[in-house]
N, C-alpha and C positions, 0 to 999 in steps of 0.2 A: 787801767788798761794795760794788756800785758800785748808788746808787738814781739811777732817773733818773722825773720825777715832770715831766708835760706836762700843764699847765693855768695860766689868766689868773689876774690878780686879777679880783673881780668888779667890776661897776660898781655905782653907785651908785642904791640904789632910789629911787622916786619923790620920797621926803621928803628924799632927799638923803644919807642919812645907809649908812654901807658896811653891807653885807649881814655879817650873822654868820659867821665862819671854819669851814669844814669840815671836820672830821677822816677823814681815810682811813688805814686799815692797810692795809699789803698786805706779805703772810708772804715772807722768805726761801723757795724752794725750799727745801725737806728733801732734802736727798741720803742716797743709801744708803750704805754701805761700799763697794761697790763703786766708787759715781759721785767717793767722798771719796777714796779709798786706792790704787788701782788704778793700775799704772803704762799701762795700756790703755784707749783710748776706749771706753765703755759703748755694746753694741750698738745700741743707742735710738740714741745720737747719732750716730751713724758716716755717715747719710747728709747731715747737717747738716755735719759735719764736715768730708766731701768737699768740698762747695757750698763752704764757706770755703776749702779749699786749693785751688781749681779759681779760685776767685776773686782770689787772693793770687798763684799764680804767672800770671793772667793779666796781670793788673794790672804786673810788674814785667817781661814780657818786652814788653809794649806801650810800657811807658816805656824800656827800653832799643833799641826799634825806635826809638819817638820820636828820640832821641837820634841812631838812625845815619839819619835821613830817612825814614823809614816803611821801609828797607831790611831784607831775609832776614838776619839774624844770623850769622852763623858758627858752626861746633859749638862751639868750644872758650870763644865769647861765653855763647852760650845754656847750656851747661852751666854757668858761675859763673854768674849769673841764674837759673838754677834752684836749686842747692846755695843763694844767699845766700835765696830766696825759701823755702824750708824751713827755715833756719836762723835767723831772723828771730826776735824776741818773741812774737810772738802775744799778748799782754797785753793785745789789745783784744776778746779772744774771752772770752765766759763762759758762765754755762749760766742760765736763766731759766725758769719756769712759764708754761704757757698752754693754759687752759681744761683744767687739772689734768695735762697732758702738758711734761716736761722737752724744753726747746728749745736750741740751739747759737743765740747773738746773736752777732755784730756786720759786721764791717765784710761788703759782699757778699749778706747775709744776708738774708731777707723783712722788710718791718717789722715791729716789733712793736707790743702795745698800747700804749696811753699810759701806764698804772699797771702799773709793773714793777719788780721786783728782779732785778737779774744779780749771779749769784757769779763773780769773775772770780781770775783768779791763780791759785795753787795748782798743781792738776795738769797745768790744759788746755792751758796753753803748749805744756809738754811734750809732751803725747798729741797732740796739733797736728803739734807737727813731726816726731815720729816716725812718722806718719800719711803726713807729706807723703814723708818720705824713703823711705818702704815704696813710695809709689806708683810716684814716680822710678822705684826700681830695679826695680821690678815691670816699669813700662810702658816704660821706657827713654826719656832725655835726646828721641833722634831721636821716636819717637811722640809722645813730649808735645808738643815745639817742630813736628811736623806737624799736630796735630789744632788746635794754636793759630792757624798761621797758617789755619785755615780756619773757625776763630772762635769765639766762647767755648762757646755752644753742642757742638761738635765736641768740643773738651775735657772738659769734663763730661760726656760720652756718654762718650769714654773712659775717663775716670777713675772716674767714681760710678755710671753707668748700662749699663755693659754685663753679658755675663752675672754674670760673679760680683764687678759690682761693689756697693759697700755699700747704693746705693740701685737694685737689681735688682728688677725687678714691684711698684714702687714709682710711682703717679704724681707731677709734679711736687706739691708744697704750696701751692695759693694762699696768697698774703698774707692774713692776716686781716684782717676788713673795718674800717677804719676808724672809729674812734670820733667823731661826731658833735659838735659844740663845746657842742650841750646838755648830753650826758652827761658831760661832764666838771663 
């Protein structure tokens, strides 16, 4: 369980003296058997899920163009850049509550609130990258590395948003809205 907990110390009220400590709970997600046990991503997540691998393999073919000077890759580049880009930990992905709906966190991902629990480790790794290598081979090396070079946007259409893809008649998610320095 990874807690990540956003807020100050207080200052100091009028007489000087520190404001009493506040206690906040905030529950692990409950997952089901399914979300626990399942060698498969949980249909709920699946459009989350994309969004993260759509983000992952951009992120690494951008730093391998970095590399060759903003230059077109080659196939047989682009193809290890994608295989290492699925093949990866994923160990920074986990699954977290929000406003009672299970969410896919991390890197890529919308922010989240400031008072949160992410289960991380376990299965999602894995259902990550078996996710990622299903898409690969679904969509093929050449489509992916063409929808990329025409931007991340493009990619995401292909991969999560087309007909049967996981996030199909699906609009984006805005972010949720940001929590106020009051309310913390």
């Amino acid at each position: 369980l990874v807690l990540s907990l956003l807020g100050g110390t207080g200052a100091e009220d009028s007489c000087g003296a520190a404001p009493a400590t506040q206690s906040h709970s905030v529950p692990a997600p409950q997952l089901s058997p399914e979300e626990r046990l399942s060698p498969h991503m949980p249909e709920a997540l699946r459009c989350d899920a994309c969004h993260a691998i759509a983000f992952q393999i951009e992120e690494q073919l951008r730093k391998a163009e970095g590399k060759m000077g903003k230059k077109a890759l080659k196939e047989s580049d682009y193809i290890e850049v994608l295989e290492r880009s699925c093949s990866q930990d994923w160990e920074s992905y986990g699954v977290l509550e929000l406003d009672g709906e299970k969410r896919l966190s991390g890197p890529g991902m919308p922010s989240q609130q400031p008072l949160s629990v992410m289960v991380s480790g376990g299965p999602w790794p894995r259902r990550l990258s078996k996710l990622c290598h299903g898409y690969v081979g679904e969509q093929g090396e050449a489509s992916i590395y063409s929808a990329h070079r025409r931007g991340p946007t493009a990619l995401r259409q292909l991969l999560c948003h087309g007909d049967k893809g996981p996030c199909a008649g699906r609009k984006e998610r805005p972010d949720p809205p940001k929590a106020l320095q009051n309310e913390l």
